[in-house]
N, C-alpha and C positions, 0 to 999 in steps of 0.2 A: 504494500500500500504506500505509495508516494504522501512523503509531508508537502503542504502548500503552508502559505503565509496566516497565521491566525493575528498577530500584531504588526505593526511598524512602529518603529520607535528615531525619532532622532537625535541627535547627541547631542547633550547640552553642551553651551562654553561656561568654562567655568575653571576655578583652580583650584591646587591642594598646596602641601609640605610650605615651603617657604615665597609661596606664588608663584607657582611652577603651572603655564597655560595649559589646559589639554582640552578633552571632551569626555563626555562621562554618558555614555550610552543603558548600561546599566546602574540600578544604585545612587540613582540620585534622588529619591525619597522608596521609605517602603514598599510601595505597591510596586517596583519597577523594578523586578529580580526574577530569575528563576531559575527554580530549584533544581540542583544545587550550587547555581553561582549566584553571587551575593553582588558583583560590580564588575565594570568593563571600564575602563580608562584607556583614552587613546590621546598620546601627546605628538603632536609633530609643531616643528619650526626648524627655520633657516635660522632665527635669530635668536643666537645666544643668551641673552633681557630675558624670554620666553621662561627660561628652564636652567637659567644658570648655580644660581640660587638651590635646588634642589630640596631634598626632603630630609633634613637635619634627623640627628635620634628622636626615633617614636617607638611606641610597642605597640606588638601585636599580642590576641588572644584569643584562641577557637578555632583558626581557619586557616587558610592557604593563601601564598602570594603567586601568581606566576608571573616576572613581567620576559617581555619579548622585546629585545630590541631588533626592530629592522634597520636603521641605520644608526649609527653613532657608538655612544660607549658610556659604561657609568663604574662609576666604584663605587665598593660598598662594604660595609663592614657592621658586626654585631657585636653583644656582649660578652660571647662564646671564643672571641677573639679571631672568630671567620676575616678574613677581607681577600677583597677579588676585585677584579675589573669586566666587567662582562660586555662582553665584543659585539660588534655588527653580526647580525643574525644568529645571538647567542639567545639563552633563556636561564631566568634564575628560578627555581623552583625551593620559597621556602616555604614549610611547613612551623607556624609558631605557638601551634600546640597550648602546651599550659603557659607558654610567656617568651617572648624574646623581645630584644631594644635594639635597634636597628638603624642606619644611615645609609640611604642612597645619592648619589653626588652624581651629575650628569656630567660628562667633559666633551668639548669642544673637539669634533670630528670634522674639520672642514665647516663647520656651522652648524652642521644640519644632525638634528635628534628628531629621530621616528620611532616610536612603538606603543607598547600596552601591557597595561597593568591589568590582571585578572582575577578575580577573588574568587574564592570553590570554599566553600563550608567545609565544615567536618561535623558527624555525628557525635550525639553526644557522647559516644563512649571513648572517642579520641579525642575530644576538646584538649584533656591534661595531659595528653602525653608529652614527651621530651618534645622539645622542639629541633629542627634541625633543615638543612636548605644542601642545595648541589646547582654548581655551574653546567649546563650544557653547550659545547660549543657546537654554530654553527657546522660545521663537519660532522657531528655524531646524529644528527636528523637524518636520516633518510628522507631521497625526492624521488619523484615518479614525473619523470617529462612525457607528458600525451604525446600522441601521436597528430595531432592537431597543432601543438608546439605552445600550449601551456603547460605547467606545472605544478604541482601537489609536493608541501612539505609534512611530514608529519611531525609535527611537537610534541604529543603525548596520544598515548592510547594504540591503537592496533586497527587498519583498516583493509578491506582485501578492495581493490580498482583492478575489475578486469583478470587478468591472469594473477595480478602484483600482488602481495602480502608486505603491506609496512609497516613496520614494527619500530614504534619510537621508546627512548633511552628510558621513559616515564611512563609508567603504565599500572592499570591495578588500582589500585588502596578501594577503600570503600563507594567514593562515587564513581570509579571507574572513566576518568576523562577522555572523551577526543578531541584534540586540538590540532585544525591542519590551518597549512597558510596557501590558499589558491590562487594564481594568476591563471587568469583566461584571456586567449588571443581572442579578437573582435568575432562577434556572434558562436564561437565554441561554445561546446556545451560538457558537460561533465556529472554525472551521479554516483554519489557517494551514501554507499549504506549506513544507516542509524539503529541501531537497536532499538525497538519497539519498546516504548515504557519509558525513554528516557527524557529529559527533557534538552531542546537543543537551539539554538539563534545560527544567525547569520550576520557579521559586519562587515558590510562593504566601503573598503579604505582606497579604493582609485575605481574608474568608473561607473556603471551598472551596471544590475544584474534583472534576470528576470527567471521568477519562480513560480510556474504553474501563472503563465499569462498576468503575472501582476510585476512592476517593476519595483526595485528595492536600490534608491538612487545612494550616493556615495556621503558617507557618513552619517547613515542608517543602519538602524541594527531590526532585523526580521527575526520575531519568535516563529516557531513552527508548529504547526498541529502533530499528530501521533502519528506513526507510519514505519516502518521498515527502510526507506531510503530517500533523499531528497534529491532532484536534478534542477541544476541551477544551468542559464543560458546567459554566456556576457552580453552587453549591449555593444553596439558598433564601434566603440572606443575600446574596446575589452575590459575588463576590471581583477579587483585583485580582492581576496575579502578571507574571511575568518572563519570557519566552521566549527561551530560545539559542540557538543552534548557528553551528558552526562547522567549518571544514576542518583535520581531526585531520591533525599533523609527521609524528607517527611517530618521536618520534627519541627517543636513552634520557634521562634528567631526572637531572642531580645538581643538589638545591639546598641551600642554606646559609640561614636566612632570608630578607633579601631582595635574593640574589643567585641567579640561576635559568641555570643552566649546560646542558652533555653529560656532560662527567666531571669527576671530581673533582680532579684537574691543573688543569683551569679556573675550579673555586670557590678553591681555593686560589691562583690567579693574581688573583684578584680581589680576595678578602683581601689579600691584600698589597700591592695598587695601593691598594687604602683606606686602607693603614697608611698608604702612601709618600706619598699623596699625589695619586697619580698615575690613580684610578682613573676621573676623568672627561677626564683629557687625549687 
């Protein structure tokens, strides 16, 4: 059963950390999530003002980071004494569990910084685990070039296109991620199987797309109804865009910025391990 478009969403302008410009497609008030991803942040600029500034020590609690850089580079370092520099078409996958305190720094690649920050819940029975994060670089993705002369990267999860089986570095835990990054040459087409039951979007980050006769224009994000697979067609400029899904908790959401809870006895136990001190021990 093919998924079609059940929303369109488009991305706010808006900022985070220290005025850092982006668009926030998910997550930018409660009702505008789904299960299990919690936000969608997409930053791009030429201009250094934008995003230089960065996103100084903050903690996290409950949930997952993924960000993706398509072009540029950022360093980053936590309490745990981690630090990295994650490269053009790398991915940082941290997991902050019961606490982590964290710095993201953007650096100056030629000007230009592109990508996205992506939030994934965790059930409550992983909320308190350790916390802990993994660089992926660029190289360790697997791509799939059509025969059309677009291409498919896989980020996270497991996908089969065609004869291909792509198997990315991240895969598994309880919401069972896919994240691919597609470019499509002008009017290409492409279908990609989704697991039935799970929940899944679309963002289109360079030209459009068109899914099941409805068009989904560039920096939009399209929820999906239920289905077994979705086929997406570029528009005459081709486009490039994001594909999800995942295996939706189910469970109820209190959150506090960024501390992503059940109830709210639990953001407030949080708070106050961050006053104490205490919220990564």
């Amino acid at each position: 059963m093919e998924r079609t478009i059940l929303n369109t969403i488009r991305a706010l302008d808006t900022s985070d950390g220290a005025g850092v410009r982006l668009k926030r497609a998910l997550g930018y008030n409660p009702m505008v999530r789904l299960d299990p991803f919690l936000m969608l942040d997409a930053f791009s600029s030429d201009n250094p003002d934008d995003y230089i500034a960065g996103f100084p020590a903050h903690p996290h609690r409950g949930f997952e980071t993924v960000t993706y850089l398509v072009e540029g580079h950022m360093r980053h370092r936590d309490h745990l004494g981690n630090e990295g520099d994650l490269k053009q078409g790398g991915v940082q996958w941290m997991t902050a569990g019961r606490g982590i305190i964290h710095e993201e720094m953007p650096q100056q690649q030629d000007g230009l910084l592109r990508g996205f920050q992506l939030w994934i819940n965790l059930p409550a029975a992983e909320k308190m685990k350790p916390a802990g994060y993994r660089d992926i670089a660029d190289t360790e993705m697997p791509r799939l070039d059509l025969s059309t002369g677009g291409q498919v990267k896989i980020i996270a999860g497991e996908v089969t296109l065609g004869d291909e089986v792509l198997i990315a570095p991240v895969k598994g835990g309880a919401t069972d991620p896919l994240y691919l990054d597609v470019v499509l040459r002008p009017d290409e087409s492409l279908t990609v199987p989704v697991k039935t039951g799970y929940g899944s979007f679309l963002y289109v980050f360079e030209g459009e797309l068109l899914v099941a006769g409805e068009t989904v224009s560039c920096d939009h994000l399209a929820t999906l109804t239920d289905g077994d697979s979705v086929t997406v067609q570029a528009g005459k400029k081709g486009a490039r865009l994001l594909v999800l899904a995942g295996k939706p908790i189910g469970e109820p959401i209190a959150q506090y910025g960024p501390f992503v809870m059940n109830t709210q006895d639990e953001i407030n136990q949080a708070l106050s391990d961050y006053r104490d001190g205490t919220l990564t021990a």
